[in-house]
Biopython code that builds the backbone (N, CA, C, O; Angstrom):
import numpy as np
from Bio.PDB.StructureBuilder import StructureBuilder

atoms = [
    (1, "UNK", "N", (-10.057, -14.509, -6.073)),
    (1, "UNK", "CA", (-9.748, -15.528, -7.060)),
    (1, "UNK", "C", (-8.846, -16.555, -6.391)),
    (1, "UNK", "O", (-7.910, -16.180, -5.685)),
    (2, "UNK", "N", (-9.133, -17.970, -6.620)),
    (2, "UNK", "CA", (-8.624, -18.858, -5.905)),
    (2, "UNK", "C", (-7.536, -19.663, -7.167)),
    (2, "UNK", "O", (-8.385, -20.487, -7.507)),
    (3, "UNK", "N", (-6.867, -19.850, -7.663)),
    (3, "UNK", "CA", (-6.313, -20.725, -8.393)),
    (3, "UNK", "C", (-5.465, -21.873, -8.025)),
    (3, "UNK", "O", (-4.608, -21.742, -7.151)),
    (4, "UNK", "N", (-5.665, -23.063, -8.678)),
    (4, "UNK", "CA", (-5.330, -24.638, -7.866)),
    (4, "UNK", "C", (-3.987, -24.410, -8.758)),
    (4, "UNK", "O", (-4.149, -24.123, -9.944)),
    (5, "UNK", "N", (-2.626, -24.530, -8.221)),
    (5, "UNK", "CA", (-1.177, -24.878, -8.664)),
    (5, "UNK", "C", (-1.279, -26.346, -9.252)),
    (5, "UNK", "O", (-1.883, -27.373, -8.945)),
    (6, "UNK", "N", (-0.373, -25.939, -10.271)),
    (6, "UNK", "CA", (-0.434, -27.517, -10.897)),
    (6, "UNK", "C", (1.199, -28.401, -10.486)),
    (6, "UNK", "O", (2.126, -27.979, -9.795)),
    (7, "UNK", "N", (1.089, -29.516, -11.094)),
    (7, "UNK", "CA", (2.131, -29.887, -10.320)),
    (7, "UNK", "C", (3.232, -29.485, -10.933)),
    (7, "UNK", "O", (3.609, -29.379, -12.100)),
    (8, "UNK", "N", (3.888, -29.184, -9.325)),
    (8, "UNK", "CA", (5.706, -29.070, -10.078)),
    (8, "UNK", "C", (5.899, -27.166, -10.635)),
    (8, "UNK", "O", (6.868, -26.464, -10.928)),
    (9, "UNK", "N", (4.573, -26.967, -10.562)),
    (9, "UNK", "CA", (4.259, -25.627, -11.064)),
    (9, "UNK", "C", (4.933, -24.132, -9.892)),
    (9, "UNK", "O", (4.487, -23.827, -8.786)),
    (10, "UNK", "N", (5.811, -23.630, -10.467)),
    (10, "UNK", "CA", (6.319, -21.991, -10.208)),
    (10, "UNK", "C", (5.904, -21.106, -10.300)),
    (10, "UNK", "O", (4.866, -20.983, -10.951)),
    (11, "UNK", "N", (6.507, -20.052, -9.695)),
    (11, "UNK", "CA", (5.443, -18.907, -10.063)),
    (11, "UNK", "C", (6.883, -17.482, -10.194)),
    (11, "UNK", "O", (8.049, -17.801, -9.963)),
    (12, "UNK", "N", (6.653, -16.584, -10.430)),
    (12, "UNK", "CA", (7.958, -15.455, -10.476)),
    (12, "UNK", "C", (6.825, -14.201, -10.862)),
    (12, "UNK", "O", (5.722, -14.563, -11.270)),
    (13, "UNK", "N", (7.038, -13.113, -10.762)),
    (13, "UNK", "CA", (6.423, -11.694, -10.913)),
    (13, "UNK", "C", (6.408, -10.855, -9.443)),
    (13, "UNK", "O", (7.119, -11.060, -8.459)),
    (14, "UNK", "N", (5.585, -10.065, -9.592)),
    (14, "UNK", "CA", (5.061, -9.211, -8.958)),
    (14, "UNK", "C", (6.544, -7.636, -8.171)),
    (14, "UNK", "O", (6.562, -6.489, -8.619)),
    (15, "UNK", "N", (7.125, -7.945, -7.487)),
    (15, "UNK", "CA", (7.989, -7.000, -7.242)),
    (15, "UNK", "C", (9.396, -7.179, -7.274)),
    (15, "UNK", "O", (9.930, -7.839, -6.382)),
    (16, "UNK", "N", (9.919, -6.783, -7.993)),
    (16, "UNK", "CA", (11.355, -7.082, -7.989)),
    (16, "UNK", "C", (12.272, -7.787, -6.996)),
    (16, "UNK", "O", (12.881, -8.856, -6.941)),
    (17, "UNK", "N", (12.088, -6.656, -6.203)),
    (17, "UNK", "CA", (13.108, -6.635, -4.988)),
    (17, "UNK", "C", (12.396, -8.109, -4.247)),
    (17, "UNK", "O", (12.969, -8.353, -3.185)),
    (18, "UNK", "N", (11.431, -8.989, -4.541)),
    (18, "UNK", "CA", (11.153, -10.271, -4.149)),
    (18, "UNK", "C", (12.055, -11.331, -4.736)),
    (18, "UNK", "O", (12.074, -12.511, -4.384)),
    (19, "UNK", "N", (12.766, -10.799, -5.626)),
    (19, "UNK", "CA", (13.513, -11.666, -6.351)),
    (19, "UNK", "C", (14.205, -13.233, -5.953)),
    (19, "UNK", "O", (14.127, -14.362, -6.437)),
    (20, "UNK", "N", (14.921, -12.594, -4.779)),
    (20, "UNK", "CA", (15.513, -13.587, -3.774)),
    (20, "UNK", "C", (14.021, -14.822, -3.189)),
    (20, "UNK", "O", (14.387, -15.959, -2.890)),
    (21, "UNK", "N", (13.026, -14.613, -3.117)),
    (21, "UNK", "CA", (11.915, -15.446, -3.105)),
    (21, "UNK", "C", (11.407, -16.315, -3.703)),
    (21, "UNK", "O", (10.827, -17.349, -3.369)),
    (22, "UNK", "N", (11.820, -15.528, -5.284)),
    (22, "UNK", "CA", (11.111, -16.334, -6.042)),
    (22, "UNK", "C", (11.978, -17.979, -6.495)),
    (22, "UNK", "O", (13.115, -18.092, -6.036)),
    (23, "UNK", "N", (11.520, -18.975, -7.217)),
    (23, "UNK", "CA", (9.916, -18.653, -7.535)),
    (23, "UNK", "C", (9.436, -18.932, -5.955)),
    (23, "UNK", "O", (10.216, -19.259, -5.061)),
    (24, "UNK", "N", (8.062, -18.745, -5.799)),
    (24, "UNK", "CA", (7.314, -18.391, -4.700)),
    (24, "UNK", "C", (6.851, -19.837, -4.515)),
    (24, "UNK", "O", (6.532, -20.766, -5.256)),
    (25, "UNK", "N", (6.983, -19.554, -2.817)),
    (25, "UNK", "CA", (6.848, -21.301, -2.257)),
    (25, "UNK", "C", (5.888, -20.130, -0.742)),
    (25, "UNK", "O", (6.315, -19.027, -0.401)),
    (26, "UNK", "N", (5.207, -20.496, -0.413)),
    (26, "UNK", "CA", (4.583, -19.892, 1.472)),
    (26, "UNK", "C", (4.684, -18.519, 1.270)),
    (26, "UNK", "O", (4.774, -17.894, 2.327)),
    (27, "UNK", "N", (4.705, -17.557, -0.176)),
    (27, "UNK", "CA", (4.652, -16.148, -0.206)),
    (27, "UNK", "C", (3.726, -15.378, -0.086)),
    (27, "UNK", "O", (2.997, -15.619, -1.048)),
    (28, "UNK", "N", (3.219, -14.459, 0.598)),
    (28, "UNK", "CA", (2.148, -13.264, 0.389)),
    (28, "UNK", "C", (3.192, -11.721, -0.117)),
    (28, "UNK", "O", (4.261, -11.298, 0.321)),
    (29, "UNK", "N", (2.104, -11.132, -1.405)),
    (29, "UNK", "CA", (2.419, -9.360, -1.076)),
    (29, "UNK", "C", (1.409, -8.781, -0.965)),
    (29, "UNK", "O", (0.450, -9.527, -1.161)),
    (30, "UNK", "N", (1.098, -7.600, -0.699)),
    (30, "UNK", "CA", (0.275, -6.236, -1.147)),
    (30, "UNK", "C", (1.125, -5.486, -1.668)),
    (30, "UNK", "O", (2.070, -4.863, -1.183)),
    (31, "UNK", "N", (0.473, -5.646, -3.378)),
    (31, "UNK", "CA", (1.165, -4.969, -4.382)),
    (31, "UNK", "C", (0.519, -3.155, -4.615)),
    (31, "UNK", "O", (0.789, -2.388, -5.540)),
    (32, "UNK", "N", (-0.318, -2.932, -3.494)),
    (32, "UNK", "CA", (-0.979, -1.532, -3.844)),
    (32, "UNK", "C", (-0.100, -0.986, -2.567)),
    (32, "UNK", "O", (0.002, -1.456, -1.434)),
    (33, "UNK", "N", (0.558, 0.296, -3.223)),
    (33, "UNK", "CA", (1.571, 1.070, -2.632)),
    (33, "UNK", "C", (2.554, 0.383, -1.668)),
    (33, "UNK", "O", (2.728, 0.720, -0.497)),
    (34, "UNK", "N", (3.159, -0.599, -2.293)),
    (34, "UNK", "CA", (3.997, -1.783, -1.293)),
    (34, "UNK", "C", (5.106, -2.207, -2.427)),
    (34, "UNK", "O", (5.159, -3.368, -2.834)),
    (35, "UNK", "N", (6.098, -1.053, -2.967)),
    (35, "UNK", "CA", (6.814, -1.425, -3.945)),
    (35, "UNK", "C", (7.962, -1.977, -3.462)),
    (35, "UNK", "O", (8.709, -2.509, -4.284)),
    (36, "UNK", "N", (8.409, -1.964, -1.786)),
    (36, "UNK", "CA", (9.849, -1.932, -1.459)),
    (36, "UNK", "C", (10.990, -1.256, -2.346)),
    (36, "UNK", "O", (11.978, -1.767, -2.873)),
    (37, "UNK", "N", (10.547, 0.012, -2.338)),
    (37, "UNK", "CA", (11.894, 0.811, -3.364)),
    (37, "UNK", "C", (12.169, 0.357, -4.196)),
    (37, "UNK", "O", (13.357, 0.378, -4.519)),
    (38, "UNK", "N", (11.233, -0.282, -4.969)),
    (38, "UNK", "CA", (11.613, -0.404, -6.861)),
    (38, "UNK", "C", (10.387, -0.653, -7.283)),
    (38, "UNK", "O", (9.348, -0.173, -6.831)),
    (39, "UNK", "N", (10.546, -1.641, -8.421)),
    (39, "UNK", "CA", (9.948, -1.925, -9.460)),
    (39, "UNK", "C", (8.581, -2.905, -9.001)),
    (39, "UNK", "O", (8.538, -3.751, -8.107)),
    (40, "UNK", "N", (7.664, -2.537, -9.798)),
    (40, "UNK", "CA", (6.388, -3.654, -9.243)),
    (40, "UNK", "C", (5.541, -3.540, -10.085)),
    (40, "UNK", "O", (5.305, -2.394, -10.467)),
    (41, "UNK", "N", (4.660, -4.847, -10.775)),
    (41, "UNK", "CA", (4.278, -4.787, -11.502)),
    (41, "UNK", "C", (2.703, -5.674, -11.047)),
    (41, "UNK", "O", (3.244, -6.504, -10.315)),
    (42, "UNK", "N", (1.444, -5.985, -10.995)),
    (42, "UNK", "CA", (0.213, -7.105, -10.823)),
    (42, "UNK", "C", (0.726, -7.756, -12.212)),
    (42, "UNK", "O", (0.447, -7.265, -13.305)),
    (43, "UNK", "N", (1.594, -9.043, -12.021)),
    (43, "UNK", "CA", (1.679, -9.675, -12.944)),
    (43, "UNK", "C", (2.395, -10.965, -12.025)),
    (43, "UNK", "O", (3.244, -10.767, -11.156)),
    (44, "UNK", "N", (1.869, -12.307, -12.410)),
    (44, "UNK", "CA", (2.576, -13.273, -12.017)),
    (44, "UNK", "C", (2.797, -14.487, -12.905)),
    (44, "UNK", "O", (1.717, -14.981, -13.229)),
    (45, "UNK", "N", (3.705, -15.039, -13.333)),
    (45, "UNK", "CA", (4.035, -15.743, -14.467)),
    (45, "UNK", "C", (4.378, -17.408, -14.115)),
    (45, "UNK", "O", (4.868, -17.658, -13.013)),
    (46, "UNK", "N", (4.224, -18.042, -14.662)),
    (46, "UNK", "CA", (4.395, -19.810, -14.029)),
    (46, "UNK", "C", (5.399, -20.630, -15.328)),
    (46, "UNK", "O", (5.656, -20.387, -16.507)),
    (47, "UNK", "N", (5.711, -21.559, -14.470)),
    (47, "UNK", "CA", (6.948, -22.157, -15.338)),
    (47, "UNK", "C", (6.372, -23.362, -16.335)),
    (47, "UNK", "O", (6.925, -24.239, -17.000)),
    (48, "UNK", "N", (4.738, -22.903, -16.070)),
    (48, "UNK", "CA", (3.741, -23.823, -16.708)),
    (48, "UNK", "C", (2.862, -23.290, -17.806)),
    (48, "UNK", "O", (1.818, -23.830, -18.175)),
    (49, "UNK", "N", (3.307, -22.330, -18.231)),
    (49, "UNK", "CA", (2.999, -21.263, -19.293)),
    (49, "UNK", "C", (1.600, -20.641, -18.725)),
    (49, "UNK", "O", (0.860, -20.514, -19.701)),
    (50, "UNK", "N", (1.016, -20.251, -17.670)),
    (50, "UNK", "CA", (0.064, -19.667, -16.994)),
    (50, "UNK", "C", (0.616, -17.658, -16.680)),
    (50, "UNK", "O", (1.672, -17.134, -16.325)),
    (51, "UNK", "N", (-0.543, -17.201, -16.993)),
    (51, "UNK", "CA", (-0.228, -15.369, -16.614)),
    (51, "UNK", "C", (-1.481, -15.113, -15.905)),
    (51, "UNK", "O", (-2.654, -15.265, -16.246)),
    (52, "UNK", "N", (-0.867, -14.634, -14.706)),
    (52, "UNK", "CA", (-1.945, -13.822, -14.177)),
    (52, "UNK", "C", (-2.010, -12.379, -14.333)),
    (52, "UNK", "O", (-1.008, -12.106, -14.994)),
    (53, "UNK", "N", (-2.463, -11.614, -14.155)),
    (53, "UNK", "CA", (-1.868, -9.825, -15.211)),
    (53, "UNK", "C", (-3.227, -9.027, -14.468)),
    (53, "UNK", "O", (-4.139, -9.847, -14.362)),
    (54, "UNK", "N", (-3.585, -7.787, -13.973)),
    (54, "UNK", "CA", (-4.517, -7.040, -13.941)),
    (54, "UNK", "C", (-3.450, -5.635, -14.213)),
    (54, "UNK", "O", (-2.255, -5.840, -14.002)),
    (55, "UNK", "N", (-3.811, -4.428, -14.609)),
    (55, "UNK", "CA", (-4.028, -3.399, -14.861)),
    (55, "UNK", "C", (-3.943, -2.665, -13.926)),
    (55, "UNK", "O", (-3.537, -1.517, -14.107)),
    (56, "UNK", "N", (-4.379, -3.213, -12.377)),
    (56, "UNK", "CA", (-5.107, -2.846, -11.164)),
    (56, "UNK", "C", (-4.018, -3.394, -10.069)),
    (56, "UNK", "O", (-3.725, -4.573, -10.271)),
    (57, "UNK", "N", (-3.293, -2.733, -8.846)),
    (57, "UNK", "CA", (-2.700, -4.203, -8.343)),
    (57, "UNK", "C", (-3.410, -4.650, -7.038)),
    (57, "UNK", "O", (-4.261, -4.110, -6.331)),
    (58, "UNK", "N", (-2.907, -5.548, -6.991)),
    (58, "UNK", "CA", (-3.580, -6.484, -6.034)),
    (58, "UNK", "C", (-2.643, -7.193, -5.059)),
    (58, "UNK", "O", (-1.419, -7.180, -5.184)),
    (59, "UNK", "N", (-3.244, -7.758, -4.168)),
    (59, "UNK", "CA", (-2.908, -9.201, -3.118)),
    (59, "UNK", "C", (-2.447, -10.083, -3.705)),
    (59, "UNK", "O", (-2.853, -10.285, -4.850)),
    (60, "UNK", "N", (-1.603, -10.786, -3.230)),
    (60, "UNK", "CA", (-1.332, -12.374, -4.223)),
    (60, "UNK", "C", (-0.583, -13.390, -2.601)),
    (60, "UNK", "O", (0.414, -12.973, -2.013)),
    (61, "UNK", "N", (-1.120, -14.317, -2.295)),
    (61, "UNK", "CA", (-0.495, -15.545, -1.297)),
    (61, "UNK", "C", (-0.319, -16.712, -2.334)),
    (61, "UNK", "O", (-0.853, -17.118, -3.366)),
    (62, "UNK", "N", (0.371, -16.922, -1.779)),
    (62, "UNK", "CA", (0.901, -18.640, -2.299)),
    (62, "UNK", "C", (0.943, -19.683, -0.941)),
    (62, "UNK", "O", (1.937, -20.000, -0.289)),
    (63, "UNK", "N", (-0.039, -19.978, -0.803)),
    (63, "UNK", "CA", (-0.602, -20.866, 0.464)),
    (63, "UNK", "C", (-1.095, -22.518, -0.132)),
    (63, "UNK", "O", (-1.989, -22.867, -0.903)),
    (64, "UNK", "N", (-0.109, -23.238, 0.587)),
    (64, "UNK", "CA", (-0.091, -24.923, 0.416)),
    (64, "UNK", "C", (-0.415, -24.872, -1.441)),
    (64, "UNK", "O", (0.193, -24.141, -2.223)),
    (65, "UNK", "N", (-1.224, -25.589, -1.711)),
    (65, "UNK", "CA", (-1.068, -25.999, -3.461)),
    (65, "UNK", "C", (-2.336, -24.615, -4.015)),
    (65, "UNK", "O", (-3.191, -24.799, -4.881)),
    (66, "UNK", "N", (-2.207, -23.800, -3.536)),
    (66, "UNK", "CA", (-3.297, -22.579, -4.286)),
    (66, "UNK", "C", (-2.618, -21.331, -4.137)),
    (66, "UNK", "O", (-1.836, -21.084, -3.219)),
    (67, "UNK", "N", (-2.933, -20.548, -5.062)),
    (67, "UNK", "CA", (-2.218, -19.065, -5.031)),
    (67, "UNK", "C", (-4.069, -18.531, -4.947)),
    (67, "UNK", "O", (-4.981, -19.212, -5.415)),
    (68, "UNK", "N", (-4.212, -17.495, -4.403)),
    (68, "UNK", "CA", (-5.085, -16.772, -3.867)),
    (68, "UNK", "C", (-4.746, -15.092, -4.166)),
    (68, "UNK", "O", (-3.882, -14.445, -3.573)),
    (69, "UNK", "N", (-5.638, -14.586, -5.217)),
    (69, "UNK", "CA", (-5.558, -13.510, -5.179)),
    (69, "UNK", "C", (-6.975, -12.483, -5.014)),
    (69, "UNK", "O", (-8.060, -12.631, -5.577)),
    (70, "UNK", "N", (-6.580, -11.461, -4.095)),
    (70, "UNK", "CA", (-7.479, -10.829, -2.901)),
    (70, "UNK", "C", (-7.214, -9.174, -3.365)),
    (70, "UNK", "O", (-6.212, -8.763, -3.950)),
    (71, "UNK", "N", (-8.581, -8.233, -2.865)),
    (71, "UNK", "CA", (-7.877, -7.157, -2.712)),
    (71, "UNK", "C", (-7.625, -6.717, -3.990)),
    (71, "UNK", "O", (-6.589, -6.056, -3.915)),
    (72, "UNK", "N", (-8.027, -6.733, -5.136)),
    (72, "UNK", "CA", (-7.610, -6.703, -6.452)),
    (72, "UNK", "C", (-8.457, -5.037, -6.646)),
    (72, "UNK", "O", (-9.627, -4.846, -6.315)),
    (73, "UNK", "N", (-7.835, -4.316, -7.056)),
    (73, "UNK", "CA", (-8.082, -2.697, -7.456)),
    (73, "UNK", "C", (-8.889, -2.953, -8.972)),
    (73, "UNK", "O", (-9.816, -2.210, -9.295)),
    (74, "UNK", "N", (-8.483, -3.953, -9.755)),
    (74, "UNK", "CA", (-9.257, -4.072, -10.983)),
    (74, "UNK", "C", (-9.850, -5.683, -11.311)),
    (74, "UNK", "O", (-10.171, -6.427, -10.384)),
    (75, "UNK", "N", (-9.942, -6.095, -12.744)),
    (75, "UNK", "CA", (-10.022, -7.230, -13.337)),
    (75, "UNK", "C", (-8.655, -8.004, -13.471)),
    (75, "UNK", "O", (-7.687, -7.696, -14.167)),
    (76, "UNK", "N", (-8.817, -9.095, -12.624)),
    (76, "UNK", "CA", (-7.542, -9.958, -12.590)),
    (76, "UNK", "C", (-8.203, -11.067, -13.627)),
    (76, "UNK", "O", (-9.318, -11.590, -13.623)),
    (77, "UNK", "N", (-7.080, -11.215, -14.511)),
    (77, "UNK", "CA", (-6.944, -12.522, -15.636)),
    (77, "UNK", "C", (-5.964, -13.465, -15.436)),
    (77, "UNK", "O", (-4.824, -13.277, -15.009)),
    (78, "UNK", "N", (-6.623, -14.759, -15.862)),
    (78, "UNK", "CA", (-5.995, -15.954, -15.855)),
    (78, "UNK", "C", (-5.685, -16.477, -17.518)),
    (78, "UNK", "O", (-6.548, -16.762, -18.348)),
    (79, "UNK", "N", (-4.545, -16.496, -17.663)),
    (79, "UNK", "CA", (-4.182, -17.005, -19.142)),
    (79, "UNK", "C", (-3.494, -17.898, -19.110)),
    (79, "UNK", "O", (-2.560, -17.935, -18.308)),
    (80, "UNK", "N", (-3.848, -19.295, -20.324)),
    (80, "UNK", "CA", (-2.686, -19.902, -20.130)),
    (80, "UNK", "C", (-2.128, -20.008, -21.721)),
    (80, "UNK", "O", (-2.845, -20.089, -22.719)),
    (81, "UNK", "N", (-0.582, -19.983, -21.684)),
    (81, "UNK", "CA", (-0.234, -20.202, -23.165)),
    (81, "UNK", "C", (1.131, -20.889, -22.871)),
    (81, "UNK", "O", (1.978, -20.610, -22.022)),
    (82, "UNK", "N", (1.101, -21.901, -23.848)),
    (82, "UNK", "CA", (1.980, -22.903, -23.816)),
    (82, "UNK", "C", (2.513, -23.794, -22.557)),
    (82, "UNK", "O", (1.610, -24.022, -21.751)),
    (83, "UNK", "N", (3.335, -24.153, -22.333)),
    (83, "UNK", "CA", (3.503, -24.677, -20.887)),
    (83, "UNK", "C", (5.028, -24.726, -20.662)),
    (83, "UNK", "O", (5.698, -25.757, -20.598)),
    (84, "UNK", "N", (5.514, -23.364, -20.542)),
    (84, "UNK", "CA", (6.827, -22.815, -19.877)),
    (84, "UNK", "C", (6.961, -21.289, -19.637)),
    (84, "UNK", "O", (6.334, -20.511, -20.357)),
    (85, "UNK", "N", (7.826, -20.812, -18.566)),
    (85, "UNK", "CA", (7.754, -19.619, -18.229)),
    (85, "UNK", "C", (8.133, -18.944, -19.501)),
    (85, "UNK", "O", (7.831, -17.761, -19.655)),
    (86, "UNK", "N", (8.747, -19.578, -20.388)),
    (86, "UNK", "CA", (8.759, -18.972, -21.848)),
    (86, "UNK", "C", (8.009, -18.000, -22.140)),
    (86, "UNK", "O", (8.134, -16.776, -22.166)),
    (87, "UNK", "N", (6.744, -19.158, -22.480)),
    (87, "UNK", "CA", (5.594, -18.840, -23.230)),
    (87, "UNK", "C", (4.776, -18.164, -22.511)),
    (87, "UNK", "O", (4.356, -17.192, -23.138)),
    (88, "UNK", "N", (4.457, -18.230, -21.706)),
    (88, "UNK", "CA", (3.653, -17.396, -20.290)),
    (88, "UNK", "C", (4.050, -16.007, -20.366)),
    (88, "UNK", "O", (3.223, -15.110, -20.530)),
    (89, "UNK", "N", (5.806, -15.720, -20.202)),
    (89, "UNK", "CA", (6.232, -14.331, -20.793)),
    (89, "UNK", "C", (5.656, -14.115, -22.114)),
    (89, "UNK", "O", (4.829, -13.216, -22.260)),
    (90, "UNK", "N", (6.020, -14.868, -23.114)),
    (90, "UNK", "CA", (5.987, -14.183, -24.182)),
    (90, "UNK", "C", (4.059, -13.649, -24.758)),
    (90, "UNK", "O", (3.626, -12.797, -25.534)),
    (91, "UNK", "N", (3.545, -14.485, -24.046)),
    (91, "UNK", "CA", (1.920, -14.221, -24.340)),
    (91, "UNK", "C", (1.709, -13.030, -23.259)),
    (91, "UNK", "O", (0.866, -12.212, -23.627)),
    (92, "UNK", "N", (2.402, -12.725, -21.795)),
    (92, "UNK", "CA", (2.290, -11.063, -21.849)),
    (92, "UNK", "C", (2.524, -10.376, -22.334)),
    (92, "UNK", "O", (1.903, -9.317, -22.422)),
    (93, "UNK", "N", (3.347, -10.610, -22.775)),
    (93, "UNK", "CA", (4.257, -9.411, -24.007)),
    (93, "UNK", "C", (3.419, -8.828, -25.039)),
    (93, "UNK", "O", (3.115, -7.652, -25.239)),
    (94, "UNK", "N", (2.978, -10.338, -25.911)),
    (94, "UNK", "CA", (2.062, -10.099, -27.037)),
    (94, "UNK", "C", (0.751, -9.267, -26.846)),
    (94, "UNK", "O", (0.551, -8.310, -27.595)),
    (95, "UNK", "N", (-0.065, -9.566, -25.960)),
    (95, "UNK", "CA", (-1.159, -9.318, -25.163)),
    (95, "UNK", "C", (-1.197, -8.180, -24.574)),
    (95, "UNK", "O", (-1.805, -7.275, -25.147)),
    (96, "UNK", "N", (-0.487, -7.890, -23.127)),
    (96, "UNK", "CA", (-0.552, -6.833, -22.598)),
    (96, "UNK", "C", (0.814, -5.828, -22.895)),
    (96, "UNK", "O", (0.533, -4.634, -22.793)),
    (97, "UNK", "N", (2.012, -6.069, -23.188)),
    (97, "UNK", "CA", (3.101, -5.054, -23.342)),
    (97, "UNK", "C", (3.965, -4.660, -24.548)),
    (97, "UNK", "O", (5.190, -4.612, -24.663)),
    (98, "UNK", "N", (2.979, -4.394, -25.407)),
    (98, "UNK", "CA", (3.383, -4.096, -27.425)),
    (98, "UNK", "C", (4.048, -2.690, -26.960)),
    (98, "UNK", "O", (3.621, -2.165, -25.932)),
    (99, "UNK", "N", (4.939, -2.162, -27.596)),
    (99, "UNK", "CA", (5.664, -1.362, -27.468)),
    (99, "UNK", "C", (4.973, -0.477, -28.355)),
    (99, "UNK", "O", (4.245, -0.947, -29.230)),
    (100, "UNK", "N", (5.174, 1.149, -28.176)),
    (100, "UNK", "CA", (4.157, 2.145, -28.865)),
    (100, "UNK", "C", (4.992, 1.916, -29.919)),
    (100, "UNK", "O", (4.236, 1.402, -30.744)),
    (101, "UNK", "N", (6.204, 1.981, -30.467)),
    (101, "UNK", "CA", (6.781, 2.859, -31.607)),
    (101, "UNK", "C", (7.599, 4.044, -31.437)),
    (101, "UNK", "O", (8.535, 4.442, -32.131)),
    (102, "UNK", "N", (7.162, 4.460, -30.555)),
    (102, "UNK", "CA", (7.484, 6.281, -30.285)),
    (102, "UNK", "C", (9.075, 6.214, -29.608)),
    (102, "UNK", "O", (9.577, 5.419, -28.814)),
    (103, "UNK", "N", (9.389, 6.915, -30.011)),
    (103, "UNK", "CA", (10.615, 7.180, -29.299)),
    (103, "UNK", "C", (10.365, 7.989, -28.412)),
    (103, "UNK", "O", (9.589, 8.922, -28.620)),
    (104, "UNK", "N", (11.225, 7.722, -26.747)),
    (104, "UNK", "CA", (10.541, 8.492, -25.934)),
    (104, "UNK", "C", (11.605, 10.425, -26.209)),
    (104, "UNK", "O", (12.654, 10.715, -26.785)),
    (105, "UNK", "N", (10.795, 11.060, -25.601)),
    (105, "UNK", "CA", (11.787, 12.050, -25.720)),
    (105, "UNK", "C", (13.318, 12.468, -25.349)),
    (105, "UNK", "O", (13.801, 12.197, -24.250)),
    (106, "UNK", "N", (13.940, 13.065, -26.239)),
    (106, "UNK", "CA", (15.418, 13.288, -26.647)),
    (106, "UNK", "C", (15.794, 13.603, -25.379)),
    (106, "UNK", "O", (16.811, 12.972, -25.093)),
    (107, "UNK", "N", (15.267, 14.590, -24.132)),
    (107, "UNK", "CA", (15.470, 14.997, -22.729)),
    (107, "UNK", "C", (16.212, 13.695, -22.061)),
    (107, "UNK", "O", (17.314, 13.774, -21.519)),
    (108, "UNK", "N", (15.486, 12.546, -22.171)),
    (108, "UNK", "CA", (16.032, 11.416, -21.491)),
    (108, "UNK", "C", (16.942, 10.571, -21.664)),
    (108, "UNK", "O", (17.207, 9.588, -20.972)),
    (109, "UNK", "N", (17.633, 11.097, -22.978)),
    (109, "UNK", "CA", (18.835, 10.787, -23.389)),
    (109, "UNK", "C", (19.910, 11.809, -23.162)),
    (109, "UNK", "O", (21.019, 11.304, -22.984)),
    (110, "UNK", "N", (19.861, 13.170, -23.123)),
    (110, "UNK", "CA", (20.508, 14.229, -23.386)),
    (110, "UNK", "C", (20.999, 14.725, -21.519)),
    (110, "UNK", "O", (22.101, 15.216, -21.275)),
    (111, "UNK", "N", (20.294, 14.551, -20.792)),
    (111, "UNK", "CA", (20.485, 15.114, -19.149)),
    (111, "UNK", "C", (20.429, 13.829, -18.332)),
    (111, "UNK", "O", (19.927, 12.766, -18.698)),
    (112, "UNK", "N", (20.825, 14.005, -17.554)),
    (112, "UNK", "CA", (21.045, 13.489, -16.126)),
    (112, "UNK", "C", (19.273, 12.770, -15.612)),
    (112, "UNK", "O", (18.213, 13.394, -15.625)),
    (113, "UNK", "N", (19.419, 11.814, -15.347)),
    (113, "UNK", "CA", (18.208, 11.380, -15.075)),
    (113, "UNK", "C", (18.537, 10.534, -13.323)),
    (113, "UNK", "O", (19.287, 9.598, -13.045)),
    (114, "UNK", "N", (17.429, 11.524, -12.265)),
    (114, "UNK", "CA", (17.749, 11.007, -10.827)),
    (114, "UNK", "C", (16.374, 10.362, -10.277)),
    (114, "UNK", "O", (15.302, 10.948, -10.124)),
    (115, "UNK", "N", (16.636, 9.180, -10.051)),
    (115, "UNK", "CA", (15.819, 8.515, -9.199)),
    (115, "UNK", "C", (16.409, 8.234, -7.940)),
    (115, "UNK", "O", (15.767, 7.633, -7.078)),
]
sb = StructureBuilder()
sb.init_structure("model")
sb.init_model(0)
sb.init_chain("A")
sb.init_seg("    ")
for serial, (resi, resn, name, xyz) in enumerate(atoms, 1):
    if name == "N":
        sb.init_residue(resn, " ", resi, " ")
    sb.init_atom(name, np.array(xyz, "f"), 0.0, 1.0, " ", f" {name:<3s}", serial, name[0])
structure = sb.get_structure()
């Protein structure tokens, strides 16, 4: 998947510990087993209300005015909603990350939890 950057357009997601990168200007990852000791998610978000999101993770470069995503384990989507990293979050949210309801179990409140 090739996608044309729009102007002025950002980008932020994919692994935490990229943080210091973002938003992403000349970036590549491999997001399949490439967490750098934390958090990682196939999700990339724009300050132009654009989501990219798969289920699956994948490749992602940010090369001259195109982000290029390669290598994709599943169905990568392109969404756009509204036009700020706002709205871009908040239409993943709605879309892909509804919260069950459930409370998780009492164990993970009650003991010691080691990562």
């Amino acid at each position: 998947m090739k996608i044309n950057l729009l102007t002025n357009e950002k980008w932020w997601g994919g692994n935490t510990s990229a943080g210091v990168q973002m938003p992403y200007a000349g970036f590549s990852e491999n997001l399949l087993g490439k967490n750098r000791g934390n958090q990682s998610i196939p999700l990339l978000l724009s300050n132009r209300g654009r989501v990219v999101y798969s289920e699956e993770p994948f490749r992602f470069e940010f090369a001259g005015n195109e982000l290029h995503i390669t290598d994709a384990l599943g169905e990568v989507s392109l969404q756009v909603s509204g036009d700020s990293l706002r709205d871009a979050y908040r239409y993943f949210v709605e879309h892909y990350a509804q919260p069950s309801g459930r409370i998780p179990d009492p164990l993970f409140f009650t003991q010691p939890q080691y990562n």
